[in-house]
TIZA-195274 format. One record per residue (C-alpha): residue number from 1; x negated, y negated, z negated; residue in one letter. Coordinates in steps of 0.25 Angstrom, whole numbers, plus 5000, padded with zeros to 4 digits. Layout:
N
ATOM     i   east   north     up   aa
ATOM   NUM      X       Y      Z    a
...
//
This chain:
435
ATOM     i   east   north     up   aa
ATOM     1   4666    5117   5679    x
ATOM     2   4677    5114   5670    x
ATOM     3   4684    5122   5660    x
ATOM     4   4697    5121   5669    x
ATOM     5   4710    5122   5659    x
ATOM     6   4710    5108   5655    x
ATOM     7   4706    5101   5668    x
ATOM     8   4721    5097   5668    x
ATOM     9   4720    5090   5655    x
ATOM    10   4716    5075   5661    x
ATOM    11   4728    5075   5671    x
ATOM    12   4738    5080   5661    x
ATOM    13   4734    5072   5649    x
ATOM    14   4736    5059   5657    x
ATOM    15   4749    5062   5662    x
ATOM    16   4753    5066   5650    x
ATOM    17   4751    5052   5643    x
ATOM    18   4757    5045   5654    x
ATOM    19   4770    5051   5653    x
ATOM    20   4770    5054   5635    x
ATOM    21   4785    5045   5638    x
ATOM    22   4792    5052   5624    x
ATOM    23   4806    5050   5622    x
ATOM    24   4808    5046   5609    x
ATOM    25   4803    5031   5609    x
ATOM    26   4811    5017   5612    x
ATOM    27   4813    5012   5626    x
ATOM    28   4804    5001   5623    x
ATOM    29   4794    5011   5623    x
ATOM    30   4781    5008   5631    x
ATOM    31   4774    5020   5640    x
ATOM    32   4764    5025   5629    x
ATOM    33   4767    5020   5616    x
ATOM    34   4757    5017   5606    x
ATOM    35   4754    5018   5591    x
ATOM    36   4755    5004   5591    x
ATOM    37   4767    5000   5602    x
ATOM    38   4775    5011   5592    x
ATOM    39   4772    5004   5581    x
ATOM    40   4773    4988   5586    x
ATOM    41   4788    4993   5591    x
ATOM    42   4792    5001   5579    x
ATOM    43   4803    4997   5570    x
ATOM    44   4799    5003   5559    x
ATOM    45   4797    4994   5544    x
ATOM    46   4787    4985   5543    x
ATOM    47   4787    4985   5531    x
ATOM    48   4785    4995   5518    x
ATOM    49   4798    5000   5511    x
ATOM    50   4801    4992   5500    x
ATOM    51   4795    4997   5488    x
ATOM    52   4785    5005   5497    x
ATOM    53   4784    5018   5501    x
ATOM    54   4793    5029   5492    x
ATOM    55   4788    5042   5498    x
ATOM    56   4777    5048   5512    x
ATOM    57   4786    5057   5522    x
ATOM    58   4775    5066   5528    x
ATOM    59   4778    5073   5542    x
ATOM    60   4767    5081   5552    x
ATOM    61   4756    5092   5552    x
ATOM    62   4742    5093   5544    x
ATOM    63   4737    5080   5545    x
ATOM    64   4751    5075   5535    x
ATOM    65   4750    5088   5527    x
ATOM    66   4747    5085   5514    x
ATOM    67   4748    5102   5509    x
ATOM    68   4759    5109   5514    x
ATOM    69   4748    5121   5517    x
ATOM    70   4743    5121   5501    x
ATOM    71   4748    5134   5498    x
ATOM    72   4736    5139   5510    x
ATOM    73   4726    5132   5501    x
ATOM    74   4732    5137   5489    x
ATOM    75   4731    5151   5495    x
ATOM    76   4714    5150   5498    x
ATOM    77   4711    5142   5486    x
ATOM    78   4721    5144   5476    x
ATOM    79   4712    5153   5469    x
ATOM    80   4702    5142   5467    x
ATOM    81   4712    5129   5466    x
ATOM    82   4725    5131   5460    x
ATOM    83   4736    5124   5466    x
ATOM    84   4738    5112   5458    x
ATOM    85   4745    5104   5467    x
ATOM    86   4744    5095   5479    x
ATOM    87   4733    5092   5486    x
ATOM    88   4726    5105   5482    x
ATOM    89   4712    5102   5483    x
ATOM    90   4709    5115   5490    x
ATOM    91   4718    5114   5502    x
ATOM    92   4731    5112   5507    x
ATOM    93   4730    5098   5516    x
ATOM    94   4723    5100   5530    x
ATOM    95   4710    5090   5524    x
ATOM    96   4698    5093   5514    x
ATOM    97   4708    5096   5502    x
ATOM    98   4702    5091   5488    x
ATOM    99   4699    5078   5494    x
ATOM   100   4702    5066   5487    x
ATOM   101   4713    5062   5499    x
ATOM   102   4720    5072   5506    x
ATOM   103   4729    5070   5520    x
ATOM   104   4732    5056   5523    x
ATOM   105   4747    5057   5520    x
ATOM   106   4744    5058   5504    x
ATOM   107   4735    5048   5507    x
ATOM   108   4743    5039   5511    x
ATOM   109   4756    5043   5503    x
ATOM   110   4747    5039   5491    x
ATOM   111   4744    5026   5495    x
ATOM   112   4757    5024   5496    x
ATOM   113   4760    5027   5481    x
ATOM   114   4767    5040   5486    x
ATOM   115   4766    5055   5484    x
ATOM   116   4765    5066   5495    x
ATOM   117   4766    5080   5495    x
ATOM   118   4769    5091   5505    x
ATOM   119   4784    5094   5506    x
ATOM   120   4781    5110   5507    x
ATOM   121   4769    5117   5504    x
ATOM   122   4768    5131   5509    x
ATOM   123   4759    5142   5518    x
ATOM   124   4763    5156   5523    x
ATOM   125   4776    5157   5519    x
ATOM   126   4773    5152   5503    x
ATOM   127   4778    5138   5498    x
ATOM   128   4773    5130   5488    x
ATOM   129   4781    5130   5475    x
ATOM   130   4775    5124   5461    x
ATOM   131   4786    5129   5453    x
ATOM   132   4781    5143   5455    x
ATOM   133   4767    5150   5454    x
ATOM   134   4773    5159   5466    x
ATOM   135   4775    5151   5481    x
ATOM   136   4788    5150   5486    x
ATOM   137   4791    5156   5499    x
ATOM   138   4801    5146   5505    x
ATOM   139   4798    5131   5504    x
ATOM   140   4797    5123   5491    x
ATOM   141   4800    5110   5496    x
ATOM   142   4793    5097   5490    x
ATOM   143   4786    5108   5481    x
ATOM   144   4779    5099   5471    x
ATOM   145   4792    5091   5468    x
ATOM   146   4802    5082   5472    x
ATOM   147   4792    5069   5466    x
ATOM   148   4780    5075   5473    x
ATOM   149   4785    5065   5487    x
ATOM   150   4784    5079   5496    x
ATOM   151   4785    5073   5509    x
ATOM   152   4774    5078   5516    x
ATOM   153   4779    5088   5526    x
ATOM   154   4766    5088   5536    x
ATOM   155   4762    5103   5536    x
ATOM   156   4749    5106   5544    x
ATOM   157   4752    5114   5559    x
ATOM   158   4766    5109   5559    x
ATOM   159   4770    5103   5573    x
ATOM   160   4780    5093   5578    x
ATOM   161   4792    5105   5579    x
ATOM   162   4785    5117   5581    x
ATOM   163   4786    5125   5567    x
ATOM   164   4776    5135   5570    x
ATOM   165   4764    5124   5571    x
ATOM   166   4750    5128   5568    x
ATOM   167   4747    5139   5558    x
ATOM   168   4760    5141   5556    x
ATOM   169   4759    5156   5558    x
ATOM   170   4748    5156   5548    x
ATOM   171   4758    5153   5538    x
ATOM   172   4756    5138   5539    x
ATOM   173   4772    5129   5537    x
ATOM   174   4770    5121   5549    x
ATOM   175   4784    5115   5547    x
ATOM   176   4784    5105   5560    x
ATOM   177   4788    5091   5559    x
ATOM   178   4802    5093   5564    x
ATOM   179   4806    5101   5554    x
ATOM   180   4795    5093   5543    x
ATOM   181   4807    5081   5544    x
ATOM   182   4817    5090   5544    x
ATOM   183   4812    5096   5530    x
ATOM   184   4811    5079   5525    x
ATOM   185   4825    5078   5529    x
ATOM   186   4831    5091   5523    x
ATOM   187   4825    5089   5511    x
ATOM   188   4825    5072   5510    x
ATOM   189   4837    5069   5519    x
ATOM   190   4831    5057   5526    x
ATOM   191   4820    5049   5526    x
ATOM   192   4817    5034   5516    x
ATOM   193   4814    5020   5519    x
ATOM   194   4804    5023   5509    x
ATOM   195   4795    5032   5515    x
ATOM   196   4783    5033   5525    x
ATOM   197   4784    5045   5533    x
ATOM   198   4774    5049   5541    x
ATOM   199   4772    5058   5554    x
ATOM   200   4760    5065   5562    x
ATOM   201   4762    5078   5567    x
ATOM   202   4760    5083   5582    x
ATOM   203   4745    5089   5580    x
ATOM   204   4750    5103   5580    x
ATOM   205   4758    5103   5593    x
ATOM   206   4747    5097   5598    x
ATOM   207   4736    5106   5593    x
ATOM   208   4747    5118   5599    x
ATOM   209   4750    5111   5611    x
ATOM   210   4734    5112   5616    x
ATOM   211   4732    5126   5610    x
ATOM   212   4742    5131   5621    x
ATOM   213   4735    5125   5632    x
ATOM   214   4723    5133   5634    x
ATOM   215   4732    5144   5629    x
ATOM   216   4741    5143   5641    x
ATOM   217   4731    5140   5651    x
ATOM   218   4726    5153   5648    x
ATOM   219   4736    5160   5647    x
ATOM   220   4741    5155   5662    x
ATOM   221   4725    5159   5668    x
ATOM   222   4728    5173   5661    x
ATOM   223   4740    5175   5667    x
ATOM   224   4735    5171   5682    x
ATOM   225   4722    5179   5682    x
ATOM   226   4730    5191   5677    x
ATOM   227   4742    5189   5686    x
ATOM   228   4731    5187   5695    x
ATOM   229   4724    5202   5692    x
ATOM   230   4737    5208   5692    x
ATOM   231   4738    5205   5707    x
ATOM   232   4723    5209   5710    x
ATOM   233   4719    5197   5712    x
ATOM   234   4708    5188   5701    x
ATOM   235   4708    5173   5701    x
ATOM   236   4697    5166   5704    x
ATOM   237   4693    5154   5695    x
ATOM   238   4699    5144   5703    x
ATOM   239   4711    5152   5703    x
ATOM   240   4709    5152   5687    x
ATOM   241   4706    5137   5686    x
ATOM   242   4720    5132   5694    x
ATOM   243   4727    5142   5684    x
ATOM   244   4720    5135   5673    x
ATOM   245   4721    5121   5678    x
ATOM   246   4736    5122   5681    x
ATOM   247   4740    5130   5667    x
ATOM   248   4731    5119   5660    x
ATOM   249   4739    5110   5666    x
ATOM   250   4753    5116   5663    x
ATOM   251   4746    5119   5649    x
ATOM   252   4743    5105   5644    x
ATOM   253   4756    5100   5650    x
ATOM   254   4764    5108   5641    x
ATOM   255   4754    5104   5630    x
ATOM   256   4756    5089   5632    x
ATOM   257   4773    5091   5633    x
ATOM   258   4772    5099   5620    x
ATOM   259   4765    5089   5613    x
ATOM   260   4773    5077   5618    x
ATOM   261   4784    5086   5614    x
ATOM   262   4781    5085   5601    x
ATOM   263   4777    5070   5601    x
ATOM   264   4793    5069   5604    x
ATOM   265   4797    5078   5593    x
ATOM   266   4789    5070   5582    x
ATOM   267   4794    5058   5588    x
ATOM   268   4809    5064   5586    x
ATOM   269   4804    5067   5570    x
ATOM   270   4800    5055   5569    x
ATOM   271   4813    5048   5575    x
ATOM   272   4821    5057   5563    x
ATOM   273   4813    5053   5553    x
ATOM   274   4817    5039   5557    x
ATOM   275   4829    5043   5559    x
ATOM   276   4831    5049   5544    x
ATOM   277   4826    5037   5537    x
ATOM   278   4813    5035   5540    x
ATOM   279   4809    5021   5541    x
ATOM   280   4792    5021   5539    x
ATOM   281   4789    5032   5548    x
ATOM   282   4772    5034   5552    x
ATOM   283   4770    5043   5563    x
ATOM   284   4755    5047   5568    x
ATOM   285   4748    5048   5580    x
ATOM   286   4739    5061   5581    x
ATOM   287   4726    5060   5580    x
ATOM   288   4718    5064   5592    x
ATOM   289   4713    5081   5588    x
ATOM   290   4703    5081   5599    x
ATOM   291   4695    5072   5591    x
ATOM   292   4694    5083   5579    x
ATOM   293   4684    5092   5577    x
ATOM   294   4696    5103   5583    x
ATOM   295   4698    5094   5595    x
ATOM   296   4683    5093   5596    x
ATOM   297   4680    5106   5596    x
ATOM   298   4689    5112   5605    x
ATOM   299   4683    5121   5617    x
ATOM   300   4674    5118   5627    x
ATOM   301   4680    5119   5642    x
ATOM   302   4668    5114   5650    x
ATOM   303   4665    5126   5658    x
ATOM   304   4673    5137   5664    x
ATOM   305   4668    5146   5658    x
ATOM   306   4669    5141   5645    x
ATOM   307   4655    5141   5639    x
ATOM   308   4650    5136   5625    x
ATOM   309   4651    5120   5623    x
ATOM   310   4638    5112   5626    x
ATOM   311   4632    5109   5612    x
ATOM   312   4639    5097   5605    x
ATOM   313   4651    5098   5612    x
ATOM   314   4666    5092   5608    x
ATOM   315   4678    5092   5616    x
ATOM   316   4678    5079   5623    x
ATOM   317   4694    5074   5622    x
ATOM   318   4691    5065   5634    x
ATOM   319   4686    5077   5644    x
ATOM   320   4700    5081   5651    x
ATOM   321   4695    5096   5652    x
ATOM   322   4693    5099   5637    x
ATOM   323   4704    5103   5626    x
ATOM   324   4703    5094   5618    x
ATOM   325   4706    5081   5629    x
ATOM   326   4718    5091   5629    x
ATOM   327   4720    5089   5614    x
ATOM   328   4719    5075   5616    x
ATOM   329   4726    5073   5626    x
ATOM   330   4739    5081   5619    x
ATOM   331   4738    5072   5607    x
ATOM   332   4739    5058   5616    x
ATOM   333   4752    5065   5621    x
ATOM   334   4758    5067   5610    x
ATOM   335   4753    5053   5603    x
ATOM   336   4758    5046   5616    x
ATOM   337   4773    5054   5617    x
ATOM   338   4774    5050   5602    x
ATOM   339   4770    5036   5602    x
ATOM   340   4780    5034   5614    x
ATOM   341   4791    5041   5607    x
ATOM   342   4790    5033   5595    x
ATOM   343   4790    5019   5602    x
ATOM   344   4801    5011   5598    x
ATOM   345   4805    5020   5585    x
ATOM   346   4803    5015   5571    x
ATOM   347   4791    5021   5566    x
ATOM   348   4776    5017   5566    x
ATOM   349   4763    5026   5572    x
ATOM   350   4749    5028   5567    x
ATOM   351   4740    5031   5577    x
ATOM   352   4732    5045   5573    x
ATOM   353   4727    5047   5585    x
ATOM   354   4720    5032   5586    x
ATOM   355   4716    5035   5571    x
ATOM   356   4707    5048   5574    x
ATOM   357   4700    5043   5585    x
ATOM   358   4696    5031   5578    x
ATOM   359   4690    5038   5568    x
ATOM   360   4683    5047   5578    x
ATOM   361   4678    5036   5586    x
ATOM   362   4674    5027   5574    x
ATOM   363   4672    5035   5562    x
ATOM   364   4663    5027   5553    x
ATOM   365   4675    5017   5553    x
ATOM   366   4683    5027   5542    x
ATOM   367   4671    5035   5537    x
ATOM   368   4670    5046   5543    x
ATOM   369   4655    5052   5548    x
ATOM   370   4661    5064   5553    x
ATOM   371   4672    5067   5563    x
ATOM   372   4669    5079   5571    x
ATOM   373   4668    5090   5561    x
ATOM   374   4677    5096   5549    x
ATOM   375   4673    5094   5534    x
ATOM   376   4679    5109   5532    x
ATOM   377   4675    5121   5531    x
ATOM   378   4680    5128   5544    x
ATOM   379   4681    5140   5536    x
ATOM   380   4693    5133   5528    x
ATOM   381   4700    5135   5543    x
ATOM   382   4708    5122   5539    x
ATOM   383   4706    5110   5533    x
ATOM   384   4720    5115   5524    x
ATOM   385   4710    5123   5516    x
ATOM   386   4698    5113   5515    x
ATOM   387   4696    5109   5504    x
ATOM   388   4682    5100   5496    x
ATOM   389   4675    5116   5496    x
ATOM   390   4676    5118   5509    x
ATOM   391   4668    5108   5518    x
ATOM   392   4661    5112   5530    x
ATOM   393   4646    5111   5524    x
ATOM   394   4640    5117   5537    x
ATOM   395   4645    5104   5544    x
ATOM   396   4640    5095   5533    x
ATOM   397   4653    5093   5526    x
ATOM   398   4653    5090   5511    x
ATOM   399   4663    5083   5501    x
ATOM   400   4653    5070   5501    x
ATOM   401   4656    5070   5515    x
ATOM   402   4670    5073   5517    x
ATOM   403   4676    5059   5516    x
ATOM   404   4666    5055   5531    x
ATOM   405   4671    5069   5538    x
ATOM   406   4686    5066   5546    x
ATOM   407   4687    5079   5548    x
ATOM   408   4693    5091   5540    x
ATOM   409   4695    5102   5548    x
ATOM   410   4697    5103   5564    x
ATOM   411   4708    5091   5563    x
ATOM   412   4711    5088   5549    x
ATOM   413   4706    5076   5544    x
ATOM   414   4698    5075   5530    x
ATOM   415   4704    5068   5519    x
ATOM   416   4694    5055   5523    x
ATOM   417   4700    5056   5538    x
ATOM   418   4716    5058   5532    x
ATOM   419   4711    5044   5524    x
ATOM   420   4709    5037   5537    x
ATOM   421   4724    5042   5542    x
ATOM   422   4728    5038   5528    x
ATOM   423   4722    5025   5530    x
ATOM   424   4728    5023   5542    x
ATOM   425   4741    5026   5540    x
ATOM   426   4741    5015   5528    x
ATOM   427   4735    5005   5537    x
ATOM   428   4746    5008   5547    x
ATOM   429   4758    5007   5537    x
ATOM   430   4750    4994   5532    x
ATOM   431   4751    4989   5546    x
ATOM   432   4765    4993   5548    x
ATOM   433   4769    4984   5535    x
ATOM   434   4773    4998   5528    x
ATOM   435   4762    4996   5517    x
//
């Protein structure tokens, strides 16, 4: 018998596709945008500034941040590796820290002849500032200089609007991307011709959204059996699995509204960013996280019961009754409502979600031999604080093989898989005439 709280998930999910309409794309737009239909009709230039890029504006969460969370390494290592400056080869950017390349945004910026640096640097209520040995405790701005091109505002568990994103209460910034722009804005006033700003964000409110379903599903089967035992009655399984089928349903509703919610908000960012100024704007796609080693290993619901997982086993994103087609499924709503919102505005796409499964489906293509398990240390609990010391030898991962593993952590890429974004991303602008 099936695990019953995510029978509804196949009827849910396919309604939810056919009605991602948005509200913040041109009238011209077709049913389900795509990638490509976006950036056949977009305005935006087709060709590179004159002169070429002047500066990289960096919005979004973990996969942009390039060590807004330095100070955390700072903290476990410091003793070890003075801070010199950035990147701290200990930590600091959620990849294998010490590599030669680091997140693809630095990556790229380089290759571009540009600089790039986080705009704030802090963790639990201490911000970086060089001119003193002694962290200030309200945020330094641009704190290594005006000249340093500090415009990378990504911060890792930030969400769409939502400031208490993930780890926040650990002491984490997690500044969302609503207020990330207004910061650019209040310190910078508008936005150049000369730049290339750059947005991917949404993988926290997603992450959140599917924690609260099996959250509220059993939260509503508590509350019936114990309403029911306050009668003096005891709900029989049946009873127990219409409660769970109809919460799940409720549950995973709300889930896939949130997170087109939050495609429409990134949608309205991005529209004020145009509307400052912005002229090469490059949003993202999300890659698909059932495909990582998280979405991968998330729990087995073949039997109620639950028992143990048969040997071998991986959550299979195409069977309707497991989480992590749930997880999936939450990521094409919120890719599709974004797509379809963008239509007929001036900006271009880059397809993450397309990109990660090409590389899980064809990884010798971009040299990777592993793409299931994490080059670190699970003892490091995050791939912020992995560093070159830190690979997870019981798994076979060492330095000579870092460069064939995708994986960093759960859903961190290594600095080998933020190359193949890099790569893309320079590709695209290539494509688009803007390099």
């Amino acid at each position: 018998m099936r695990y019953p709280i995510w029978t509804a998930l196949a009827l849910a999910s396919a309604l939810a596709l056919a009605g991602c309409g948005g509200g913040g794309g041109g009238s011209s737009a077709p049913t389900l945008s795509t990638v490509s239909s976006v950036n056949a009709a977009s305005k935006a230039p087709a060709a590179a500034p004159a002169g070429g890029f002047k500066a990289m504006v960096v919005f979004g969460d973990s996969l942009s941040d390039d060590g807004a969370y330095t100070l955390a390494a700072v903290s476990t290592y410091g003793a070890q590796v003075p801070f010199t400056g950035l990147p701290y080869p200990a930590g600091g950017q959620f990849t294998v820290n010490g590599a030669l390349t680091g997140n693809w945004t630095n990556v790229v910026a380089k290759s571009l002849g540009l600089g790039l640096s986080p705009n704030l640097i802090g963790y639990a209520g201490n911000y970086l500032n060089p001119l003193s040995t002694t962290p200030s405790t309200s945020p330094v701005y641009c704190p290594l200089g005006p000249t340093s091109s500090c415009y990378d505002f990504a911060q890792g568990g930030s969400m769409v609007s939502n400031p208490n994103g993930i780890g926040h209460s650990t002491g984490a910034l997690t500044i969302p991307v609503t207020q990330q722009v207004q910061n650019y804005l209040t310190q910078f006033s508008t936005f150049t011709s000369g730049q290339l700003i750059t947005v991917l964000a949404g993988n926290n409110d997603i992450f959140t959204a599917l924690g609260t379903v099996s959250a509220q599903v059993t939260a509503a089967v508590t509350q019936a059996v114990t309403q029911a035992a306050q009668a003096g009655t005891q709900l029989t399984a049946a009873q127990i699995a219409t409660v769970q089928q109809q919460a799940t349903s409720q549950a995973v509703a709300v889930a896939q509204a949130t997170v087109g919610a939050a495609a429409d908000q990134l949608a309205g960012v991005v529209q004020n960013i145009i509307a400052k100024g912005g002229q090469y704007v490059l949003v993202y796609t999300l890659p698909d996280s059932s495909v990582t080693p998280f979405g991968r290993g998330l729990p087995y619901t073949g039997a109620t019961p639950p028992v143990a997982p048969p040997a071998g086993y991986v959550c299979n994103n195409q069977d309707p009754t497991q989480p992590c087609y749930l997880l999936s499924n939450l990521v094409q709503v919120f890719n599709q409502r974004l797509t379809n919102d963008l239509q007929g505005q001036p900006v271009k796409m880059l397809d993450g979600f397309a990109l990660l499964n090409q590389e899980i489906a064809n990884p010798s293509q971009f040299g990777f031999t592993n793409i299931t398990t994490p080059w670190c240390n699970p003892a490091t609990t995050s791939s912020l604080l992995c560093n070159m010391n830190t690979p997870f030898t019981a798994a076979g991962a060492t330095t000579a093989n870092l460069g064939t593993w995708l994986f960093a952590d759960s859903v961190h890429p290594t600095p080998a898989g933020y190359q193949v974004i890099a790569n893309a991303t320079l590709q695209a602008m290539k494509g688009f005439g803007w390099n």
